[in-house]
N, C-alpha and C positions, 0 to 999 in steps of 0.2 A: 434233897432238893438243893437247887444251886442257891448260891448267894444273890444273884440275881432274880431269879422268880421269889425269896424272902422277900428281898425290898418292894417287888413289883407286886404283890399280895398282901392286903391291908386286912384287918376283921372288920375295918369302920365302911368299909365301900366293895363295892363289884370291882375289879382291876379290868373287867373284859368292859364293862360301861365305861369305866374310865379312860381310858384307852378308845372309846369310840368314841367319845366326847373331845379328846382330846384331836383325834383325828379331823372332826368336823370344824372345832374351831382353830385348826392349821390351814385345811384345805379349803377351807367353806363352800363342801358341798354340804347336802340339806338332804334327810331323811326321814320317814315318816315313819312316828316310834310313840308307844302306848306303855306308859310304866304304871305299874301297882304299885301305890305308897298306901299305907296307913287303912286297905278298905276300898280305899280309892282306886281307879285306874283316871290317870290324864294322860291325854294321847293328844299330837300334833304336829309337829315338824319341826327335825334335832338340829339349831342353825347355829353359827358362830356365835361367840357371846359379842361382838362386834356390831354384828345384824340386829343382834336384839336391843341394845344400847340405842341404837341408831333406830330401830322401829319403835322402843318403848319411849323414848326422848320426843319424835314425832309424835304420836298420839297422847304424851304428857305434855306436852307444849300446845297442842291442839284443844284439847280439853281443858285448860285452865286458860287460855285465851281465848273462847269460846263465853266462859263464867267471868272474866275478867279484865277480859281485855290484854292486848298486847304491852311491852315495856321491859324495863333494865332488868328487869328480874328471871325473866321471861329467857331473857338473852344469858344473862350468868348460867340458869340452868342447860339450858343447850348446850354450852362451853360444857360446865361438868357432866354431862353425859357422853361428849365427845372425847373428853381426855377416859372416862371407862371404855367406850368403843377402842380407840383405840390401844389399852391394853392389850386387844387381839390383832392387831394387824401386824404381819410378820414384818419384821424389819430387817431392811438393807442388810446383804451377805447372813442371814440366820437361817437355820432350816424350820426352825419350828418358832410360832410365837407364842408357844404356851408348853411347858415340859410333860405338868400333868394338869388334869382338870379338878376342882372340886364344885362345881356348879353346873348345872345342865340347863339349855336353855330353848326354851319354845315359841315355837310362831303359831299360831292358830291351834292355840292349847285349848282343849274344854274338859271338866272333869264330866265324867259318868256315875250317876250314883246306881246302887242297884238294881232300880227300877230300869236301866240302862237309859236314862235320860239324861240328854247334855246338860250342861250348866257352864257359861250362861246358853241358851237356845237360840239366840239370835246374831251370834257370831263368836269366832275364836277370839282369844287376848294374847299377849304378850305372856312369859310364863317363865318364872327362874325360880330354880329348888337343887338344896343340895343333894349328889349323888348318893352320901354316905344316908339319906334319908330313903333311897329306892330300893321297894324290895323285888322289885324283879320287873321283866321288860319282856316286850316284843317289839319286832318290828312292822312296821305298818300302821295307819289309822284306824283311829274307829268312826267309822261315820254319824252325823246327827241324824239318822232316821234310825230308829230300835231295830235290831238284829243284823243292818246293813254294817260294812267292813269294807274300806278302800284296799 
């Protein structure tokens, strides 16, 4: 084996997830992917880790000013989720904004438990887990009605 596929193949992580992960948060496009952790399948849509900062940051800031009202605080954390957003955003003359990934991250995530029922049932969430924690994938959704499949 080369030297090169050595470094590129870890025991801790998939290199082909990683690599796909790494591609979505360069290019940010968005793909609809179903991983088995632990028992588990969580399936949703594979987005920049940029997208998810910026979506998770909205709906943390919506929701806690919603229970608490607006304020400096409120504002701090918007700043710190923007400076993690923009950890992904490629920057001026670079070809990639991220080398490799070790986080994967989801937009309308739900888990299925084996009854094949969503959780939660009344909509997807935001959703970040480590790769080296996946033990295998598809691509495509699972949908919320039992045995339907996008």
């Amino acid at each position: 084996m080369s030297e090169a596929m050595d470094k590129m193949i870890s025991k801790d992580k998939d290199w082909f997830l990683e690599n796909l992960v790494t591609t979505v948060n360069n290019s940010g496009m968005e793909i609809g992917i179903t991983l088995q952790m632990d028992g588990f399948l969580v399936s949703g849509y594979l987005v920049n880790g940029g997208k998810y900062f910026d979506g998770f940051s909205e709906e943390f800031v919506g929701e806690t000013a919603a229970h608490f009202g607006e304020g400096e605080a409120l504002e701090s954390i918007k700043q710190a989720f923007q400076k993690y957003a923009g950890m992904y955003a490629p920057k001026q003359g670079e070809e990639a904004a991220n080398d490799t990934a070790n986080y994967i991250h989801l937009q309308d995530a739900r888990f299925f438990n084996t009854a094949g029922a969503p959780i939660p049932n009344n909509r997807g969430m935001w959703w970040r887990g480590r790769i080296s924690e996946v033990n295998g994938f598809i691509l495509g959704t699972l949908n919320a009605h039992e045995g339907d499949a996008e």
